[in-house]
Gaussian input, Z-matrix of N, CA and C with variables (Angstrom, degrees):
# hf/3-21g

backbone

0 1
 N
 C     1     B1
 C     2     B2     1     A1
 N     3     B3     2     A2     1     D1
 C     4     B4     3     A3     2     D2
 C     5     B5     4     A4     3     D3
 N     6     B6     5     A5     4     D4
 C     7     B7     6     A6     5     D5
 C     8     B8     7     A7     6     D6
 N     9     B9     8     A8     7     D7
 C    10    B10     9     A9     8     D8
 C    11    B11    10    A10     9     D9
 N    12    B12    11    A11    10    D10
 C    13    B13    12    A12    11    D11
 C    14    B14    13    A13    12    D12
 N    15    B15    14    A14    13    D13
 C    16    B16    15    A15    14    D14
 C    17    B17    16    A16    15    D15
 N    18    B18    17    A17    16    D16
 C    19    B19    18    A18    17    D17
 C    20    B20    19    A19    18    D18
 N    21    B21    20    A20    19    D19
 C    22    B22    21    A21    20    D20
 C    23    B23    22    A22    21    D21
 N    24    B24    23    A23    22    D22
 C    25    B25    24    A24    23    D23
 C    26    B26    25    A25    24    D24
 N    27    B27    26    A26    25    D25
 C    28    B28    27    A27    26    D26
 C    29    B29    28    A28    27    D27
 N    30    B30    29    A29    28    D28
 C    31    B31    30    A30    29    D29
 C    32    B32    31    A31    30    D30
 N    33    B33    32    A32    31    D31
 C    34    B34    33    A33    32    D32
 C    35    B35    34    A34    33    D33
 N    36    B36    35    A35    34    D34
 C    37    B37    36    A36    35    D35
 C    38    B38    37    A37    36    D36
 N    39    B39    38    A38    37    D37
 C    40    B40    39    A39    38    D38
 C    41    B41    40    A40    39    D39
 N    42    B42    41    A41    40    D40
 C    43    B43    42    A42    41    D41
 C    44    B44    43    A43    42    D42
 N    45    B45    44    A44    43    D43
 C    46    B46    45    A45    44    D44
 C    47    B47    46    A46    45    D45
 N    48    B48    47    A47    46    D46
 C    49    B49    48    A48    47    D47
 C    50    B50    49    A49    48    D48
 N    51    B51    50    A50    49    D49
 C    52    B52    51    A51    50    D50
 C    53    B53    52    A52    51    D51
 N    54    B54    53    A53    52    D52
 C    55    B55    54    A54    53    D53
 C    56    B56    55    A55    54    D54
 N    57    B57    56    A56    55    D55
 C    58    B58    57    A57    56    D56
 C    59    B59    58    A58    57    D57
 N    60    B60    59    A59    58    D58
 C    61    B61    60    A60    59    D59
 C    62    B62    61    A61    60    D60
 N    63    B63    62    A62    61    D61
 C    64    B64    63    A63    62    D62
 C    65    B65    64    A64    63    D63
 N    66    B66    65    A65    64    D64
 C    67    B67    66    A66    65    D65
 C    68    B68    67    A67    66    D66
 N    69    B69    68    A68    67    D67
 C    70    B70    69    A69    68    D68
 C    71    B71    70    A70    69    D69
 N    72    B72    71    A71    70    D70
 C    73    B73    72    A72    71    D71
 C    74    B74    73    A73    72    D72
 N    75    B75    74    A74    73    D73
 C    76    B76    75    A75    74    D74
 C    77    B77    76    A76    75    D75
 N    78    B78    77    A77    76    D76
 C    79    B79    78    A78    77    D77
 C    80    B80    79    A79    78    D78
 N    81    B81    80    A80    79    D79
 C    82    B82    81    A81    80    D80
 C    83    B83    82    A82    81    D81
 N    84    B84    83    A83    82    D82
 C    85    B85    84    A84    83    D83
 C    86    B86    85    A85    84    D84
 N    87    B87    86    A86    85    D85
 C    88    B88    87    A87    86    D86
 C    89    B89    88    A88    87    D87
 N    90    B90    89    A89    88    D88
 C    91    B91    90    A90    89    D89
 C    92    B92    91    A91    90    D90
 N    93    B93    92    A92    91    D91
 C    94    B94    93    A93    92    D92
 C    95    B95    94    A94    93    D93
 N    96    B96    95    A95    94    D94
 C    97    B97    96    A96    95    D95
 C    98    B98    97    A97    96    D96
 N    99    B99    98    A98    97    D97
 C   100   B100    99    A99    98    D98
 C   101   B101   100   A100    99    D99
 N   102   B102   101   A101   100   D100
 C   103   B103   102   A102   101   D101
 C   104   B104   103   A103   102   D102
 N   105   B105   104   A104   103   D103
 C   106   B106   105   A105   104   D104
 C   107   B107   106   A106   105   D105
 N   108   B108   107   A107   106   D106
 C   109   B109   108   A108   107   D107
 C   110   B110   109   A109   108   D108
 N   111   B111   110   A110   109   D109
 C   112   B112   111   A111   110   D110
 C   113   B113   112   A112   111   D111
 N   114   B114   113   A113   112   D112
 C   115   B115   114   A114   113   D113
 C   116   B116   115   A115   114   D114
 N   117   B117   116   A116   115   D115
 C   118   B118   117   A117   116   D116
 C   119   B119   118   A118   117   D117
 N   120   B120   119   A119   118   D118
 C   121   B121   120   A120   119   D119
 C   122   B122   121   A121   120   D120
 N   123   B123   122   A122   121   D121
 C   124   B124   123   A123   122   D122
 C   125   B125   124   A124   123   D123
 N   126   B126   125   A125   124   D124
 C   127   B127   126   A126   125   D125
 C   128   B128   127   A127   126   D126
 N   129   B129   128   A128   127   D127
 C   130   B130   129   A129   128   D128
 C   131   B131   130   A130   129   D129
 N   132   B132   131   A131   130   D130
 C   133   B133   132   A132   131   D131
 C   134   B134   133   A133   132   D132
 N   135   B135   134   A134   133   D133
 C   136   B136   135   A135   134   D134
 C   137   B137   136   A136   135   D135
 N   138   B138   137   A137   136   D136
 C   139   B139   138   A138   137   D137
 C   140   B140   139   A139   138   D138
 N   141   B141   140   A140   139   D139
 C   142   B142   141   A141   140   D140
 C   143   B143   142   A142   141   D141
 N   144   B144   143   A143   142   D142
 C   145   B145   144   A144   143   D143
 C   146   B146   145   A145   144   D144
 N   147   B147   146   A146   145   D145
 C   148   B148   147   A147   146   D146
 C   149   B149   148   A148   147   D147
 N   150   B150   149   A149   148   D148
 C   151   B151   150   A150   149   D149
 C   152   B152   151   A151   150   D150
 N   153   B153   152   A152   151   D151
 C   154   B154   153   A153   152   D152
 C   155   B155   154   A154   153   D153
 N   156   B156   155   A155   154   D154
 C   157   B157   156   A156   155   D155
 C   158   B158   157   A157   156   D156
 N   159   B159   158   A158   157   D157
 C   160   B160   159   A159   158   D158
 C   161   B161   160   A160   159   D159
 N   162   B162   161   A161   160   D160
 C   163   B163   162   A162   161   D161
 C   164   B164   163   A163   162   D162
 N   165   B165   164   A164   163   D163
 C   166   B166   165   A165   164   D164
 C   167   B167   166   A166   165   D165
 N   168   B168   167   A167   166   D166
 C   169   B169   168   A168   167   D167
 C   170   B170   169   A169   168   D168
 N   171   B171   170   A170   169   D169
 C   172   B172   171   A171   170   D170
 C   173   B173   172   A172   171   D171
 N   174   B174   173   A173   172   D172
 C   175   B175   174   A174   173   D173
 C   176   B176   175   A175   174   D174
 N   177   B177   176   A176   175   D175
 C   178   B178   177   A177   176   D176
 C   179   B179   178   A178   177   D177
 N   180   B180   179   A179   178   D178
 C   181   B181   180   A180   179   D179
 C   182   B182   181   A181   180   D180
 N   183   B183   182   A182   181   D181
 C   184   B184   183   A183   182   D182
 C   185   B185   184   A184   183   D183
 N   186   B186   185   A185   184   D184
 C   187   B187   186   A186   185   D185
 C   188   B188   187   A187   186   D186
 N   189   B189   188   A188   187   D187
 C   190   B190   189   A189   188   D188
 C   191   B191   190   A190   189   D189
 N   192   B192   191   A191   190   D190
 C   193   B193   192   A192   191   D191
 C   194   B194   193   A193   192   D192
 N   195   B195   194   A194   193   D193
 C   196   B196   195   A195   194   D194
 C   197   B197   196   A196   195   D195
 N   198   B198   197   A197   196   D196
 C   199   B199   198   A198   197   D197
 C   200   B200   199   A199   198   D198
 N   201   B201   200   A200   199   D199
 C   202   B202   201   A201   200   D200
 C   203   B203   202   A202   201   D201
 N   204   B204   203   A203   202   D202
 C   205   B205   204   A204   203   D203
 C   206   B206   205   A205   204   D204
 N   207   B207   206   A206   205   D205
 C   208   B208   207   A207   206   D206
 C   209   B209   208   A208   207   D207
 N   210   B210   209   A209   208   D208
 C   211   B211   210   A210   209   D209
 C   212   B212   211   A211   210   D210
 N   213   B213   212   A212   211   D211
 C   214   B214   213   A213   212   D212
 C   215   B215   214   A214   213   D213
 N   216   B216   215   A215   214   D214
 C   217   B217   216   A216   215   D215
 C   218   B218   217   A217   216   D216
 N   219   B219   218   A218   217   D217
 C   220   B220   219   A219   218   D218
 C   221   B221   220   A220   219   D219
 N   222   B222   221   A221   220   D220
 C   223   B223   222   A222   221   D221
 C   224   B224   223   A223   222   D222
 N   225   B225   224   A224   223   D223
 C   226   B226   225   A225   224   D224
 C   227   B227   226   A226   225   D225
 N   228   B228   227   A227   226   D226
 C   229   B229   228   A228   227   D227
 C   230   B230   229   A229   228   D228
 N   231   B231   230   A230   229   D229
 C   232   B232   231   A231   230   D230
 C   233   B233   232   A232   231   D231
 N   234   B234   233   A233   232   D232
 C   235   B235   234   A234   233   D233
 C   236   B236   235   A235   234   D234
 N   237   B237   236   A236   235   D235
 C   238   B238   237   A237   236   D236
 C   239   B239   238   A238   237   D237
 N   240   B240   239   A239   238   D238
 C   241   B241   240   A240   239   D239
 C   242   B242   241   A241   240   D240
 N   243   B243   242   A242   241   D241
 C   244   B244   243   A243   242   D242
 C   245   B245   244   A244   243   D243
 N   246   B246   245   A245   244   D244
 C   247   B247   246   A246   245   D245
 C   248   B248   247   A247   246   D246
 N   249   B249   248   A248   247   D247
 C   250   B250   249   A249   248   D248
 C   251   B251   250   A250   249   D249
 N   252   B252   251   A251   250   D250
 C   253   B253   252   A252   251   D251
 C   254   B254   253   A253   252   D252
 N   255   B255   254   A254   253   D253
 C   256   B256   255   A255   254   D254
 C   257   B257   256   A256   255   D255
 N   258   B258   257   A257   256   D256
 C   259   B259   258   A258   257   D257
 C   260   B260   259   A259   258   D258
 N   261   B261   260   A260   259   D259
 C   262   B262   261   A261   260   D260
 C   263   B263   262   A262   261   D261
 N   264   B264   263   A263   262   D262
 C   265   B265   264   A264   263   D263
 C   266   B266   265   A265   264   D264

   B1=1.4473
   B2=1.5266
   B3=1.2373
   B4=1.8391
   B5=1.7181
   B6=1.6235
   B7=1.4010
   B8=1.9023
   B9=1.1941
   B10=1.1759
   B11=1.7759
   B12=0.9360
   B13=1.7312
   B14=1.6655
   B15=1.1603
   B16=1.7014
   B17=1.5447
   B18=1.3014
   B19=1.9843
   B20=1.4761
   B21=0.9427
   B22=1.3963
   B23=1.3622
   B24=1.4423
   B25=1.5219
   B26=1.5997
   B27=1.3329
   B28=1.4561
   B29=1.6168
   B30=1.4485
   B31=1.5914
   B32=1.5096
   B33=1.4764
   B34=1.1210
   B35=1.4553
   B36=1.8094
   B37=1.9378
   B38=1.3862
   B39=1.1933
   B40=1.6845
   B41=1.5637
   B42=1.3984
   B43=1.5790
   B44=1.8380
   B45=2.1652
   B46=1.3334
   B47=2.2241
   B48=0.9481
   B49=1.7209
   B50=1.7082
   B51=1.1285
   B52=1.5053
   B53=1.3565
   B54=1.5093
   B55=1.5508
   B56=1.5347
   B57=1.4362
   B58=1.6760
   B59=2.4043
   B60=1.6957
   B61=1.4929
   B62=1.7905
   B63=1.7049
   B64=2.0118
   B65=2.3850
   B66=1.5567
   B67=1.9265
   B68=1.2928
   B69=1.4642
   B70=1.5845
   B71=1.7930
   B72=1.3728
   B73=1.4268
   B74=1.5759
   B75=1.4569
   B76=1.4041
   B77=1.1580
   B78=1.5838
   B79=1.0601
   B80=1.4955
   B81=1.2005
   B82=1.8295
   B83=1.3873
   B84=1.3211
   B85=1.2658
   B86=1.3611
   B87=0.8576
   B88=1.8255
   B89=2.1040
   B90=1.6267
   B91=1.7214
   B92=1.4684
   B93=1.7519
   B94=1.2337
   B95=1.7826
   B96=1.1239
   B97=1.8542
   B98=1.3470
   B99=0.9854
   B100=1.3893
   B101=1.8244
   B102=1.5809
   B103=1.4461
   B104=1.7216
   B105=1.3201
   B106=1.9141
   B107=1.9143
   B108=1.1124
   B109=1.4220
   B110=1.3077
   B111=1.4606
   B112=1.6197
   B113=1.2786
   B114=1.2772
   B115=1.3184
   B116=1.4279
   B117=1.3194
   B118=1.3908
   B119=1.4693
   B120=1.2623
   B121=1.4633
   B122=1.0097
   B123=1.5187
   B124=1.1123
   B125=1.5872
   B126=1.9526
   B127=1.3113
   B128=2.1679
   B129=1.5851
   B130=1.4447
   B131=1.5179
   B132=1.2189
   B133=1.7782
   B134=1.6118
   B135=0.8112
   B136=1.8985
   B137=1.0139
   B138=1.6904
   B139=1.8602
   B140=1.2416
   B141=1.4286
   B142=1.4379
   B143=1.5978
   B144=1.4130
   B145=1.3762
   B146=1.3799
   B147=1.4700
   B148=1.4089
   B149=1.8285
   B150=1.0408
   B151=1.7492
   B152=1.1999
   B153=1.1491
   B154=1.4231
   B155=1.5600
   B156=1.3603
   B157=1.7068
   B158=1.3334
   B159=0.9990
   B160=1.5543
   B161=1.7866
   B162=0.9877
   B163=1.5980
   B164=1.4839
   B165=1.1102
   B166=1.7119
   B167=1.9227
   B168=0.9292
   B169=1.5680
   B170=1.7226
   B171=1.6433
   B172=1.4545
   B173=1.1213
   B174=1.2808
   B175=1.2582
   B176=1.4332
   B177=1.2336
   B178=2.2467
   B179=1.4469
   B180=1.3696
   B181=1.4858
   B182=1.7206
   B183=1.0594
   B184=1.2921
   B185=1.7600
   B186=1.5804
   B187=1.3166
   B188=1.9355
   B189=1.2896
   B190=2.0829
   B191=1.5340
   B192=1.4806
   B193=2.1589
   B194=1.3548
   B195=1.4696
   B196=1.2804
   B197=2.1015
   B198=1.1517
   B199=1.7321
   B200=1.3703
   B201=1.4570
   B202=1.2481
   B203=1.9039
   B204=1.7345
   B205=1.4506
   B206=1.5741
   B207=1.2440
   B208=1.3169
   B209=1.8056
   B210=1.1122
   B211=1.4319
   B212=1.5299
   B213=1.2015
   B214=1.0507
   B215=1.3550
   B216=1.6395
   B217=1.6707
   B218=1.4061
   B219=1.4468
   B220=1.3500
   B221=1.5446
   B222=1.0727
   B223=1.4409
   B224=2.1792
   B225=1.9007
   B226=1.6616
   B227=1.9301
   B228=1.5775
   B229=1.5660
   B230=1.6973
   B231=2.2213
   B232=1.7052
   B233=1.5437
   B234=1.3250
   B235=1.6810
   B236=1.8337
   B237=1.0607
   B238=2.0122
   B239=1.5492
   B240=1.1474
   B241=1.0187
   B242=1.8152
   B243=1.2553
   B244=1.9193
   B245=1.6189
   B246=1.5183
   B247=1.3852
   B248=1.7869
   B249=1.3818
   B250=1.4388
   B251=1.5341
   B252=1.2515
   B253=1.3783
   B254=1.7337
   B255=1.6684
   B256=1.6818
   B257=1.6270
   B258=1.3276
   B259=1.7091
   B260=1.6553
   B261=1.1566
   B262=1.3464
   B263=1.6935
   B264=1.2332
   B265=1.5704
   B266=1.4006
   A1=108.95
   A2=111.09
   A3=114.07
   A4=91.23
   A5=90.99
   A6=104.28
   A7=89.87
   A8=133.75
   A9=154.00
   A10=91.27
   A11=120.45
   A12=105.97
   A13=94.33
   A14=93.42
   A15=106.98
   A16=98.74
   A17=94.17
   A18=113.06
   A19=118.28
   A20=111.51
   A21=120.31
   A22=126.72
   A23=135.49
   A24=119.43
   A25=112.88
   A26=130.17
   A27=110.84
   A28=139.25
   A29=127.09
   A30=121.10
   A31=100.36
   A32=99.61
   A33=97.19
   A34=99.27
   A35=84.78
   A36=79.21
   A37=126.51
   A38=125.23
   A39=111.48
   A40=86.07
   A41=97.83
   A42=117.31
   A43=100.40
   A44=98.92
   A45=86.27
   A46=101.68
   A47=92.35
   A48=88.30
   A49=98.99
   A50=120.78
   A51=114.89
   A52=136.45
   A53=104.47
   A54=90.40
   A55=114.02
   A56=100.85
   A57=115.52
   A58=95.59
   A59=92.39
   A60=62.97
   A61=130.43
   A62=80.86
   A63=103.75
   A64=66.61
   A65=75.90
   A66=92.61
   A67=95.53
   A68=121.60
   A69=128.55
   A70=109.43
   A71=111.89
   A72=110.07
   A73=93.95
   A74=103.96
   A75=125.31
   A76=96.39
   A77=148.80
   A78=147.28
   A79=136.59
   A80=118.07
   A81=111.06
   A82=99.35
   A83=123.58
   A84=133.66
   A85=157.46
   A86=128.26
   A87=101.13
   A88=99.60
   A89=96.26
   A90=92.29
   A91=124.17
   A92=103.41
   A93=107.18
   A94=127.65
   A95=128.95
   A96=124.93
   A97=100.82
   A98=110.43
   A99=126.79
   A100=109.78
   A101=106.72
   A102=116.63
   A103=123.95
   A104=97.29
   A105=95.71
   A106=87.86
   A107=116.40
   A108=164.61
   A109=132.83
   A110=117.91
   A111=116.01
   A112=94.03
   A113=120.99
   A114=136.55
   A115=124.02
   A116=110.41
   A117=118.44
   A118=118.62
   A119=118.49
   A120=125.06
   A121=125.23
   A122=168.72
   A123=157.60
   A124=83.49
   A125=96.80
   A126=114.45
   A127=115.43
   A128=93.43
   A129=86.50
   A130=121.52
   A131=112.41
   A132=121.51
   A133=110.79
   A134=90.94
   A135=100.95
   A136=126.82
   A137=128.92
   A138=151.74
   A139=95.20
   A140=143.55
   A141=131.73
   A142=113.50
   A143=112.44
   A144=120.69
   A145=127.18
   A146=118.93
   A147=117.85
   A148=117.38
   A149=114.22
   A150=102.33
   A151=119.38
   A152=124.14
   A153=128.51
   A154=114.00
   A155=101.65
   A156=110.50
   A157=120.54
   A158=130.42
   A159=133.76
   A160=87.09
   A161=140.54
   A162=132.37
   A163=116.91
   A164=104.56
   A165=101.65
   A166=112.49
   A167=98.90
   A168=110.93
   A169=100.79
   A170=115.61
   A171=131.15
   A172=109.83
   A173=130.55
   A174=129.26
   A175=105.31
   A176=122.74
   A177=130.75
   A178=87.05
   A179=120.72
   A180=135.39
   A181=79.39
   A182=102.60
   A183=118.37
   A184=130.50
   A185=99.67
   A186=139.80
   A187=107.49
   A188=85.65
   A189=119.85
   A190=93.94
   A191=103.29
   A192=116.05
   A193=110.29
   A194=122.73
   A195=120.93
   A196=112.73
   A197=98.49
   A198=97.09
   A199=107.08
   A200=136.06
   A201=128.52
   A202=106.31
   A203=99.79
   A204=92.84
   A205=93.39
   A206=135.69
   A207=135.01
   A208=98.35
   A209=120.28
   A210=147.28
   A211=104.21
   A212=127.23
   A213=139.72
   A214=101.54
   A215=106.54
   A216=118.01
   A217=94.88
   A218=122.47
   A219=158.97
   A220=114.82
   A221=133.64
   A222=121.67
   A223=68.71
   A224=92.60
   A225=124.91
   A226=82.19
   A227=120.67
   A228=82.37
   A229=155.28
   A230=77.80
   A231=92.61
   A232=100.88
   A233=115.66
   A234=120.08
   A235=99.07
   A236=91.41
   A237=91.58
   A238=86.50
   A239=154.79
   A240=142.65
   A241=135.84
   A242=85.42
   A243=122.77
   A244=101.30
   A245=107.10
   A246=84.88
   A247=115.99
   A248=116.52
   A249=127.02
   A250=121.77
   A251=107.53
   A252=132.61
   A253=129.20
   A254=90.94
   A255=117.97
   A256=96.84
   A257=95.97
   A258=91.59
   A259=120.29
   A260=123.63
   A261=141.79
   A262=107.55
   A263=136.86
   A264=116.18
   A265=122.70
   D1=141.84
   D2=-175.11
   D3=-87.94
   D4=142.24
   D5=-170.38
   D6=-97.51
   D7=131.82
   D8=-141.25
   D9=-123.17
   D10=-22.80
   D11=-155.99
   D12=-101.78
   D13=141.40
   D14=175.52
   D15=-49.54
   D16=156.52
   D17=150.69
   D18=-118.67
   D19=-11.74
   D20=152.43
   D21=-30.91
   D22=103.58
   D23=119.07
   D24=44.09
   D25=81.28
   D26=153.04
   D27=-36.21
   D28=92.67
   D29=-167.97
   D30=-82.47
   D31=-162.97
   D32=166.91
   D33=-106.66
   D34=173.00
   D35=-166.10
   D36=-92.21
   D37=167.31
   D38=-161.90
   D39=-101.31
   D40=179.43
   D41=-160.30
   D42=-145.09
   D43=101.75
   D44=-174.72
   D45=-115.69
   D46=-177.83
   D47=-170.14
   D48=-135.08
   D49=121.29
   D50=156.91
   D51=-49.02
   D52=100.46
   D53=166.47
   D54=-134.68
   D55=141.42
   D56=-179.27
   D57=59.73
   D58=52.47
   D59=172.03
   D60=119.37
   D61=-58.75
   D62=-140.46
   D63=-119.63
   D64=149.71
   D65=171.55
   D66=-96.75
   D67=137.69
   D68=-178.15
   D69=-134.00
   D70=105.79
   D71=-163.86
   D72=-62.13
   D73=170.03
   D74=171.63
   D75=-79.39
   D76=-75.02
   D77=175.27
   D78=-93.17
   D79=170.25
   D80=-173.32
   D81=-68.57
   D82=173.22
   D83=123.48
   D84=-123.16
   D85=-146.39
   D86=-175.60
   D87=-131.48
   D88=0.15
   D89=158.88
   D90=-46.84
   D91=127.16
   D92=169.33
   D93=-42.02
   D94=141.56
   D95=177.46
   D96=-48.55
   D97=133.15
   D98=146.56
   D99=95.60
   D100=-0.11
   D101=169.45
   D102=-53.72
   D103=123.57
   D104=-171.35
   D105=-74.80
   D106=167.04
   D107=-178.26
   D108=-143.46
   D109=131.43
   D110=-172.49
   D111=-108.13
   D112=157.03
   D113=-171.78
   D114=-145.32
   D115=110.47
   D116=-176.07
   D117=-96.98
   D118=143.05
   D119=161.66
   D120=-50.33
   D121=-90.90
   D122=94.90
   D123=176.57
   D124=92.86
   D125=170.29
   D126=-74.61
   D127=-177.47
   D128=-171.10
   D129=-73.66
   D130=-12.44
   D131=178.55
   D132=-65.87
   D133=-67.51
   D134=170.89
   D135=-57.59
   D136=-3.70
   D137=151.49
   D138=-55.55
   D139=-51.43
   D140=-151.11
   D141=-119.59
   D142=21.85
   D143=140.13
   D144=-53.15
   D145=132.71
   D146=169.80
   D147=-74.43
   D148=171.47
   D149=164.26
   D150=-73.60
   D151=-12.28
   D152=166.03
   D153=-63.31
   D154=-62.32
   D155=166.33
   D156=-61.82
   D157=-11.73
   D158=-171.14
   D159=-107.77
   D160=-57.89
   D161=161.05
   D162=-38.07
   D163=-26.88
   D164=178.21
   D165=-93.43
   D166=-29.74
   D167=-167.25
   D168=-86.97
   D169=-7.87
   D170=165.03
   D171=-84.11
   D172=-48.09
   D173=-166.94
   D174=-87.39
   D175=-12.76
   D176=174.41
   D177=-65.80
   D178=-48.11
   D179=-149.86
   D180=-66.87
   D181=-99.13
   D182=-171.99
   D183=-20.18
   D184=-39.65
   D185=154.11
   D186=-32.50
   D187=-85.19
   D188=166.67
   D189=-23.96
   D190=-91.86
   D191=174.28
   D192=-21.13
   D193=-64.88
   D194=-168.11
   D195=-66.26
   D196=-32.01
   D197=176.41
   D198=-92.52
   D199=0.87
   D200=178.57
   D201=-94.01
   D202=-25.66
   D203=-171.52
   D204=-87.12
   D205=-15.10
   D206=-156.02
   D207=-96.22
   D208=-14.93
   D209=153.73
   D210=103.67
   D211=52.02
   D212=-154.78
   D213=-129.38
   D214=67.72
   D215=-179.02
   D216=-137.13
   D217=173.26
   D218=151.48
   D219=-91.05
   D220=147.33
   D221=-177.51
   D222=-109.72
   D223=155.02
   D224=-150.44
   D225=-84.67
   D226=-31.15
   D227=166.63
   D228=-99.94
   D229=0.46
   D230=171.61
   D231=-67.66
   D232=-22.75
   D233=-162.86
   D234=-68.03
   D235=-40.47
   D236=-163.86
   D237=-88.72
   D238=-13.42
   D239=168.08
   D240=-86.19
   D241=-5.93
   D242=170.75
   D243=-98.52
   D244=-45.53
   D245=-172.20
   D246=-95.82
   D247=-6.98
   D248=154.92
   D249=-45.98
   D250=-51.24
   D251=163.42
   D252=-35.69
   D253=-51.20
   D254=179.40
   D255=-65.89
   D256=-64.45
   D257=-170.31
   D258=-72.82
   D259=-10.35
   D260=168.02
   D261=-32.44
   D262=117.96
   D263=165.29
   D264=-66.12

């Protein structure tokens, strides 16, 4: 499986805007040509985070990465089936 996640350096993040279509950053950058990029939506819940909360919800992230490569996951249907269980009377 192609591993998708940067190894990169956390930057800060760029800021792109749709137009006609095509995503057009606000500013240049200094990424090598032809470098893939992941791209998130950035729905309305996650607008009214502070930087404090948005620093914390980076480091869960980051948190998450480090126990998933260390193999320190659940596969998502023993999980719903443990937690079906919990709430079960």
């Amino acid at each position: 499986m192609k591993n998708i996640m940067a190894r990169a350096p956390v930057r800060t993040p760029y800021v792109a805007r749709v137009k006609n279509g095509r995503l057009v950053l606000d500013v240049p950058t200094d990424l090598p040509e032809g470098a893939e990029v992941v791209l998130l939506v950035e729905d309305e819940g996650s607008a009214d985070l502070t930087n404090e909360e948005c620093a914390e919800l980076i480091e869960e992230i980051r948190l998450s990465r480090r126990q998933y490569e260390a193999g320190q996951v659940v596969e998502g249907e023993a999980f719903m089936n443990k937690l079906r269980a919990r709430l079960s009377p």
